[in-house]
C-alpha positions in Angstrom: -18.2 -49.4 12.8 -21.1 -48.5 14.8 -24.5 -46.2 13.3 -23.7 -43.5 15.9 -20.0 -43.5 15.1 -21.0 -43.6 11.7 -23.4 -40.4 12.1 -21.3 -38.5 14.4 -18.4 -38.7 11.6 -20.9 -37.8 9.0 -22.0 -34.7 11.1 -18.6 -33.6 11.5 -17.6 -33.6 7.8 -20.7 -31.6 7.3 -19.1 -28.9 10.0 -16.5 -29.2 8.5 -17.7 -28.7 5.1 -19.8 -25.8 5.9 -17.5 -24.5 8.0 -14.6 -24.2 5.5 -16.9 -23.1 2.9 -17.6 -20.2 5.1 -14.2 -19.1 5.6 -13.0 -19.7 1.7 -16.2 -17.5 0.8 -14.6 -14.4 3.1 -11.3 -15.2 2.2 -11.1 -15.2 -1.6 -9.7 -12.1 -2.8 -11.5 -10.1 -5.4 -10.6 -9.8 -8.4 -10.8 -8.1 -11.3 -10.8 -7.7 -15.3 -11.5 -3.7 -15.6 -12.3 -2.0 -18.6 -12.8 1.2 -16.6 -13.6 3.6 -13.9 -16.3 6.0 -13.3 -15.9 8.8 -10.5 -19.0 8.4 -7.9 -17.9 11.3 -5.4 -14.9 12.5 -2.8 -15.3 12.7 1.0 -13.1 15.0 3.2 -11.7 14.5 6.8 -11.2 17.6 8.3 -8.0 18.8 9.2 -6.9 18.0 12.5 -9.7 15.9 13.3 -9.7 14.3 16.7 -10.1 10.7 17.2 -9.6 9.0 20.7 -7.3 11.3 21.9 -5.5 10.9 18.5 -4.9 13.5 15.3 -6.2 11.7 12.2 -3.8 12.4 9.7 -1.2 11.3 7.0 -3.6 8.4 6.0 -1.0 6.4 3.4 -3.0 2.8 3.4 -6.4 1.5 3.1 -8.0 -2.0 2.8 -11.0 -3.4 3.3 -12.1 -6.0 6.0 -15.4 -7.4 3.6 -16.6 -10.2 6.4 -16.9 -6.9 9.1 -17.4 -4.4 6.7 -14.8 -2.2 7.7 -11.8 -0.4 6.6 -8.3 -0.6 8.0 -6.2 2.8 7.3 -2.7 3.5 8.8 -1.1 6.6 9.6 2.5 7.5 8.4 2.8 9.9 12.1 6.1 8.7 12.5 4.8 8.5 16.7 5.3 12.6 16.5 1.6 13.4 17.1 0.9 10.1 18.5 2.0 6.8 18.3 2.4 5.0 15.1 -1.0 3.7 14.7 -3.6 2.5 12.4 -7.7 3.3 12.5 -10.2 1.0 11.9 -13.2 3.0 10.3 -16.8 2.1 8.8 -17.7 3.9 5.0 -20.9 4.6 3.7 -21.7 4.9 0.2 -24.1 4.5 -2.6 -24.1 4.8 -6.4 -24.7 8.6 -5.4 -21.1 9.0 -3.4 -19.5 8.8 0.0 -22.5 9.4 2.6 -20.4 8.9 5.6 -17.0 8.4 7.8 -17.1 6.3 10.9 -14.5 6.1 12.9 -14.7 3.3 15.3 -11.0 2.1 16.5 -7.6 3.6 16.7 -4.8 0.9 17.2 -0.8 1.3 18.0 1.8 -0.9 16.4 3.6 -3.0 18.9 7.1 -3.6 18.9 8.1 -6.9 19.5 8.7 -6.4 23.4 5.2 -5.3 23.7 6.1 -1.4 23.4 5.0 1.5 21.2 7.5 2.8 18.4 9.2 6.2 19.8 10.0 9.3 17.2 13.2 10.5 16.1 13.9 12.7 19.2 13.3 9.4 21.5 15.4 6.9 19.4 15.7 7.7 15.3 17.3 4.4 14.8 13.8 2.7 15.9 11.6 5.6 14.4 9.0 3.5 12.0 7.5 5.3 8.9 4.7 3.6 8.1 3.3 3.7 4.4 1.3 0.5 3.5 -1.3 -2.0 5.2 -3.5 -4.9 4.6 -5.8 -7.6 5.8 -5.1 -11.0 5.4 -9.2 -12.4 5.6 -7.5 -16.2 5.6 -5.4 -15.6 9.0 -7.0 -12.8 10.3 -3.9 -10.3 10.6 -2.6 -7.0 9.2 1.2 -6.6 7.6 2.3 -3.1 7.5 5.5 -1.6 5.9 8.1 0.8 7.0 10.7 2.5 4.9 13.2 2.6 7.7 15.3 6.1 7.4 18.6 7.0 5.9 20.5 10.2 7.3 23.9 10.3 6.3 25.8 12.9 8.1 29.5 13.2 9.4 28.2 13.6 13.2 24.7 12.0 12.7 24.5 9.1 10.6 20.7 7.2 11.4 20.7 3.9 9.0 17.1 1.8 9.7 16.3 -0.9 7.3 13.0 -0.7 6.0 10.6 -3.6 7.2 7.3 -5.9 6.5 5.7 -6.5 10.0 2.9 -8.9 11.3 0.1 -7.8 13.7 -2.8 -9.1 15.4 -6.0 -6.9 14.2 -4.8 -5.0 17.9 -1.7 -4.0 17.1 0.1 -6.9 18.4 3.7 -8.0 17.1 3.5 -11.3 16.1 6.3 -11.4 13.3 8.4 -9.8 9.8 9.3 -10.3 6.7 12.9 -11.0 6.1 14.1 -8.5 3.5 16.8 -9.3 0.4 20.2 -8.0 0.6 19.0 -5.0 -1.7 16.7 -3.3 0.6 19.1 -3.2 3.1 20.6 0.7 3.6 24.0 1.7 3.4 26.1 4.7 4.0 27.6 4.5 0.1 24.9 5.2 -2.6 24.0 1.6 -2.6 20.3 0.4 -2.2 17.4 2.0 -1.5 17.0 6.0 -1.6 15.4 7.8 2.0 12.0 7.9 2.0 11.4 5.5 -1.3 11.0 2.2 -0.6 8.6 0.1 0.8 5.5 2.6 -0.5 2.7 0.0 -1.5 1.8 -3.7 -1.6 -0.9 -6.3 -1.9 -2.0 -9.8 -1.1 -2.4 -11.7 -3.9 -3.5 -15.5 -5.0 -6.0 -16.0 -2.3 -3.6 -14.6 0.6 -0.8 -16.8 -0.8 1.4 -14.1 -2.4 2.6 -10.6 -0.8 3.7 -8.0 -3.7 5.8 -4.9 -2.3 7.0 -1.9 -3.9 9.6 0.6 -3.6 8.4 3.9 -4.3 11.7 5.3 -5.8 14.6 3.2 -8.2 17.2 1.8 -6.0 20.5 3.3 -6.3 21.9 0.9 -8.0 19.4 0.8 -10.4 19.6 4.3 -12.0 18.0 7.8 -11.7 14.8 9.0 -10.0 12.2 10.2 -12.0 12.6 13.3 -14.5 10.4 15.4 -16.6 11.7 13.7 -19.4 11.8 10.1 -20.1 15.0 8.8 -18.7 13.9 5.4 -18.2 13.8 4.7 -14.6 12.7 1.6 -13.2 11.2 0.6 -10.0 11.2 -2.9 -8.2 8.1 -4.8 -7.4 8.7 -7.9 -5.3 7.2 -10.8 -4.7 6.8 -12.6 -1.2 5.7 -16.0 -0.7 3.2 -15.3 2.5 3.9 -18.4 4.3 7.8 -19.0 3.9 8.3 -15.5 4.5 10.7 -15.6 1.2 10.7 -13.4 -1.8 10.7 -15.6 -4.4 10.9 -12.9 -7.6 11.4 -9.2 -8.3 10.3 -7.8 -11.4 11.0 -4.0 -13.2 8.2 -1.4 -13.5 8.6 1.4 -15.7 8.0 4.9 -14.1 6.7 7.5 -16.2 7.9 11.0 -15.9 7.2 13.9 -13.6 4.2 15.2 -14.4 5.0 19.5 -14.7 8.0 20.8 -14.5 8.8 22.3 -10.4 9.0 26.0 -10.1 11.9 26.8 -10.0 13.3 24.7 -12.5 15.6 23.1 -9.6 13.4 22.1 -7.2 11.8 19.3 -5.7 9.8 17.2 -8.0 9.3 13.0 -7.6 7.3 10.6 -9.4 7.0 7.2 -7.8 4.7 4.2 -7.1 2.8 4.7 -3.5 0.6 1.9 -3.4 -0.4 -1.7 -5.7 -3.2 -3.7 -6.3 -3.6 -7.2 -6.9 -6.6 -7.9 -10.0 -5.8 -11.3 -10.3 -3.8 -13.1 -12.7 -0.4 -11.6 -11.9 -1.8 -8.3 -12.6 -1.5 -5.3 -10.7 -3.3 -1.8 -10.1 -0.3 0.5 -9.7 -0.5 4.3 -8.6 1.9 6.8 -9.9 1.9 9.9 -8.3 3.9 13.4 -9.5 4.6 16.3 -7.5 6.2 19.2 -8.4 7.2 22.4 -6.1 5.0 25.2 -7.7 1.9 23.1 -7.6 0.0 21.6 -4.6 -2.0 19.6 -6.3 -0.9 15.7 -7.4 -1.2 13.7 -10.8 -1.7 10.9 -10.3 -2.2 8.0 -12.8 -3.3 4.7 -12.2 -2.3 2.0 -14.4 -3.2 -1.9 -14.9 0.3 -3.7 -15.0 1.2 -7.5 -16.0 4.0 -9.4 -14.3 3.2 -12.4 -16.9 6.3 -12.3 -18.9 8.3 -10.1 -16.9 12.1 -11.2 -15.9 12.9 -11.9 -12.9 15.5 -9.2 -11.3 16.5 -10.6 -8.2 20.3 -10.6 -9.5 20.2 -7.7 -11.8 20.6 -4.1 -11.9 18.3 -2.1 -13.9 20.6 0.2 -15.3 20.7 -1.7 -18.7 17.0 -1.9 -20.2 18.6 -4.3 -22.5 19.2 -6.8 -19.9 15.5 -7.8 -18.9 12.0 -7.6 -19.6 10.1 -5.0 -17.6 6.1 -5.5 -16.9 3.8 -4.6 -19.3 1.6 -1.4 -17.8 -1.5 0.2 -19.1 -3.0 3.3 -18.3 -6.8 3.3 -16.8 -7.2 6.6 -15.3 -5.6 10.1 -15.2 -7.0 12.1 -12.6 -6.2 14.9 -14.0 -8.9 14.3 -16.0 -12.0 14.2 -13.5 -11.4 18.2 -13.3 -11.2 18.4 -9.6 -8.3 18.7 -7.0 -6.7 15.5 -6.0 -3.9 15.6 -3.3 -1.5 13.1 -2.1 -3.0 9.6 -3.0 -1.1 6.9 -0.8 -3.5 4.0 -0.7 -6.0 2.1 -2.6 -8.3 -1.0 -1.8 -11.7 -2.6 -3.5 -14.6 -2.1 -0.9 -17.8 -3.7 -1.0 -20.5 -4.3 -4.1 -22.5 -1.4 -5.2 -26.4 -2.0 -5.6 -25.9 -2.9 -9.3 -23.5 -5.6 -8.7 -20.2 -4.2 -10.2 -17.1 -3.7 -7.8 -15.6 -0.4 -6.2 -12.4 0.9 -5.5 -11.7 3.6 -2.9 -8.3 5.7 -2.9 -7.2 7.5 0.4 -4.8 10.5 0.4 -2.2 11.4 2.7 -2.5 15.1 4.1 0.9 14.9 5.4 -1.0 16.7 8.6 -0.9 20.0 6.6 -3.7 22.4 6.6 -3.5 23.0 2.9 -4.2 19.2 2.1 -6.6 17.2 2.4 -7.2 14.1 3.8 -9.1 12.6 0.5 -11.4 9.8 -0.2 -12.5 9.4 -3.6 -14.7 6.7 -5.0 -14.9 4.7 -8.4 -17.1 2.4 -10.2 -15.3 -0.5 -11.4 -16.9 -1.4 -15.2 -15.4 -4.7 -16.2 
């Protein structure tokens, strides 16, 4: 072997060296082993606000893009105001609170043939209703959820599977998840509820692993939520990201509706709208309760561990006795920070504050309603 071969090899290792340390360094999840929160401040997007020709509203995800510094939040506009989209945003902040909001892209989900998604009046059986989104730093694309639509009526009868897509960071189709026979929706109370399924989700193990909730119990699997404990039971699953294949499903316990609804018969839910991964198999799971007679939300955060938790795949949850659920401790009740906190949908770490420790940002969902707000609320992460 000639010198110059010799060198030129050597160079390229080093490229290649420095070049994959570059890209491992921005695409190593964070994690987490958290102690606590503390509150640092809330930021409000007005109502209606107009971005590129677009209403900013019904935020339900957030995550954060560390090697840009930016934020990726998607809409749940089911393409009624505009198309289903999602905005890409910068976010100020300090130890002192939120300083600023900068919105800086708006992106439309692509179909597969290169179109955008139409609403319910165009085509209901390809409406999308987007919930969850997240970056993958390691390939450089977003996955988004739908939870489909089930409308079962003797002359109009709309069943839509609920779906994990891929995009390009422009919106692009570029592939989906293929779902288990559970999440598929059915006429007969069998699978998953309308509106409660595919709420939440997170990468996990460096980009490796995709965990996805359902908001609500599957049929099969017993009640919704109640104001007493009636042990209900929600499914997380677990995706391997480059087969595509869920590879484990595992029971979380729901807690209760928060208040009673006023009247004593109405609407009231308690379900899981977005995840977390810490690390470790552990999760940061949001509950949030709402009852009719209150337009504010409870919303509970909990750490939850999936070490030592059965796997479901098989089983109906309807016996407690059957498997082991996943072990979930509470962090946070935001009832207790004494302010009002709406419809949290999304959560996502964001950058280092100037003392070193870790942040979390939650978004909530104004459900494009002048008496909510489009949140952002800010935490200290003490570890």
């Amino acid at each position: 072997m000639q010198l110059k071969d010799s060198r030129f090899i050597l160079l390229c290792c080093i490229v290649f060296f420095a070049t994959s340390c570059a890209t491992s360094k921005h695409s190593t999840q964070t994690t987490a082993s958290i102690s606590a929160v503390h509150f640092l401040g809330e930021y409000d997007i007005p109502y209606n606000f107009e971005y590129n020709n677009t209403t900013v509203g019904g935020l339900s995800g957030i995550d954060y893009d560390a090697k840009n510094n930016q934020y990726y939040m998607i809409s749940d506009d089911r393409s009624d105001h505009n198309p289903a989209r999602f905005y890409i945003a910068d976010i100020s902040f300090t130890q002192k609170g939120i300083d600023s909001v900068q919105f800086t892209g708006v992106k439309s989900m692509l179909q597969s043939n290169g179109n955008v998604y139409p609403n319910n009046k165009q085509d209901p059986r390809h409406t999308p209703d987007p919930e969850a989104i997240r970056y993958n730093a390691a390939s450089k694309w977003l996955v988004w959820s739908s939870e489909g639509e089930r409308i079962v009526k003797a002359k109009d009868t709309v069943l839509e599977d609920p779906s994990i897509i891929l995009v390009s960071t422009n919106g692009n189709f570029i592939d989906s998840f293929p779902l288990p026979d559970n999440l598929v929706m059915h006429v007969t109370e069998k699978g998953p509820r309308q509106n409660g399924v595919l709420e939440g989700m997170s990468f996990a193990d460096n980009y490796k692993t995709l965990f996805v909730n359902v908001e609500e119990p599957l049929y099969e699997d017993g009640p919704r939520a109640d104001v007493t404990d009636n042990h209900t039971f929600i499914r997380i699953l677990k995706f391997d990201v480059n087969s595509k294949k869920n590879t484990a499903q595992y029971a979380y316990p729901l807690s209760p509706v928060a208040y009673p609804p006023v009247p004593a018969n109405a609407f009231k839910i308690n379900g899981v709208p977005d995840i977390l991964s810490i690390g470790n198999n552990k999760l940061l799971v949001i509950e949030r309760s709402f009852s009719t007679g209150r337009l504010a939300c409870t919303i509970k955060v909990f750490i939850t561990d999936l070490n030592g938790a059965s796997d479901i795949r098989e089983r109906s949850l309807k016996d407690s006795n059957n498997f082991t659920p996943a072990n979930k401790k509470l962090l946070l009740n935001m009832d207790d920070l004494g302010i009002y906190i709406d419809n949290i949908e999304g959560v996502t770490f964001g950058p280092l504050l100037p003392n070193g420790h870790k942040t979390l940002l939650f978004v909530a969902d104004n459900n494009f309603s002048n008496v909510e707000k489009a949140q952002l609320l800010l935490f200290e992460v003490i570890e």
